[in-house]
Structures are given as structure tokens and as C-alpha cells.
N, C-alpha and C positions, 0 to 999 in steps of 0.2 A: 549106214543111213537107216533109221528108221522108217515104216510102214504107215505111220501114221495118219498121212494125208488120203489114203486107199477110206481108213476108220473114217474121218473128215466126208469123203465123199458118198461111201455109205448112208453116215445120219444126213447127207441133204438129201439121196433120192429119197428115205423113208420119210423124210419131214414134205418131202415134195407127194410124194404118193399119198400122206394123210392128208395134206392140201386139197388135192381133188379129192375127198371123202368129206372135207365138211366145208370146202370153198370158202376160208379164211384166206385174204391176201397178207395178216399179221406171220401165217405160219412161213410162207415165201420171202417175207422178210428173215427168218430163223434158218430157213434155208439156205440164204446168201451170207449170211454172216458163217454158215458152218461150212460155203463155197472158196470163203475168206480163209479161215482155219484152216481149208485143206490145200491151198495154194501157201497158206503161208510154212505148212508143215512142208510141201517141196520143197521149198526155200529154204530148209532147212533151219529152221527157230527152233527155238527152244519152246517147250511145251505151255510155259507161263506166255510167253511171245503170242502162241496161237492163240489160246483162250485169250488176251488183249482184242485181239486182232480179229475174231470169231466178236465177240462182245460189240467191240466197236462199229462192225459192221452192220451187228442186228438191229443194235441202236438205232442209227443211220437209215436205215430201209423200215424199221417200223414209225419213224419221223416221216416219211416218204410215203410212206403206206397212208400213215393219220391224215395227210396235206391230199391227197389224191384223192380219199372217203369224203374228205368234208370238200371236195370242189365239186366232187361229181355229185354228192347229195343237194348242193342245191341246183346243179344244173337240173336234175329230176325232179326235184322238188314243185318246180311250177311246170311241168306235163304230166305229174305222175296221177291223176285224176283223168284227164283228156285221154287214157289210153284208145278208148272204143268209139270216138266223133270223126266223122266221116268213113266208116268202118262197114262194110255191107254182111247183111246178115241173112242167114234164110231160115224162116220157120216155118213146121208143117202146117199142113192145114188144120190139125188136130187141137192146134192149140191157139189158134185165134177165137178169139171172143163174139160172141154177136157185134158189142161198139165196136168190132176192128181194133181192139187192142192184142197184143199177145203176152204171155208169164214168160220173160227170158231171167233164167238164173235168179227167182226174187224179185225184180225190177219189173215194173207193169209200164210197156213201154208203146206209145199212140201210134 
């Protein structure tokens, strides 16, 4: 019996560990597909079998990944301006204006 599914599980923790470095959920898809590879390397495939099989799955989860970006992008979409309405704020006195305005971040706010 070959070792191969150990290789298989390696490249998912490293594909998982660059995941958290640059917070792509495409890469988690490339990591389930090489989760795929290495269960099906237990299973005892044939090398062409896994890479299928690894393939198949990234395919699959990056399908899933694109369906889940564009649901959640528009559920954000119409809150993602309203972050800070009804949101309390405190500024010093330093920075209030004679009219009682204050400079928060840019924004001159009554």
C-alpha cells in the first residue's frame, strides 16, 4: 500500500494554512478537493483515480464557493453603507467645533 493519501493530507493542511493568510474561501475549496485525493488514495485508487477525484471535487466546492460569494454579496449589499446609523459615538471635547459639529474620520458630522 502506498503512502500517498499522508502527501494528499499534507497539501490540504498547507492549502488550509495559506487560506488563513490571505482569506480566500476558493483556496478551501482546493483543499477539499485535495481531502478528496487523499481519502480516495486510502481507498486505494489508482493515482489517475485520485487526481479525477481531487479535480472533481475542487470543481464542486469552487461552484459552491462562487453560489455562496454572490448570495452573501447581495445580502450586504443593501447594509453595507448603514454600518454606523444608530451606533454611539464619543468625542472629545477637543474636537468639537463652536457650531457643535465634530471632524469624525473626514466626515463633518451635526
Amino acid at each position: 500500500m502506498t503512502l500517498y493519501y499522508i502527501a494528499w493530507f499534507i497539501l490540504a493542511l498547507i492549502v488550509v494554512i495559506a487560506e488563513m493568510n490571505l482569506m480566500s474561501f476558493y483556496l478551501l475549496a482546493v483543499a477539499a478537493g485535495a481531502i478528496a485525493g487523499g481519502i480516495s488514495a486510502y481507498c486505494e485508487q489508482s493515482f489517475q483515480q485520485q487526481i479525477m477525484v481531487a479535480a472533481l471535487a475542487t470543481i464542486v466546492a469552487s461552484i459552491g464557493c462562487f453560489c455562496l460569494r454572490k448570495r452573501f454579496k447581495q445580502m450586504t449589499d443593501k447594509h453595507s453603507n448603514q454600518l454606523d446609523i444608530g451606533q454611539r459615538v464619543v468625542v472629545k471635547e477637543d474636537n468639537i467645533k463652536e457650531d457643535g459639529s465634530a471632524q469624525v474620520q473626514g466626515d463633518c458630522m451635526n
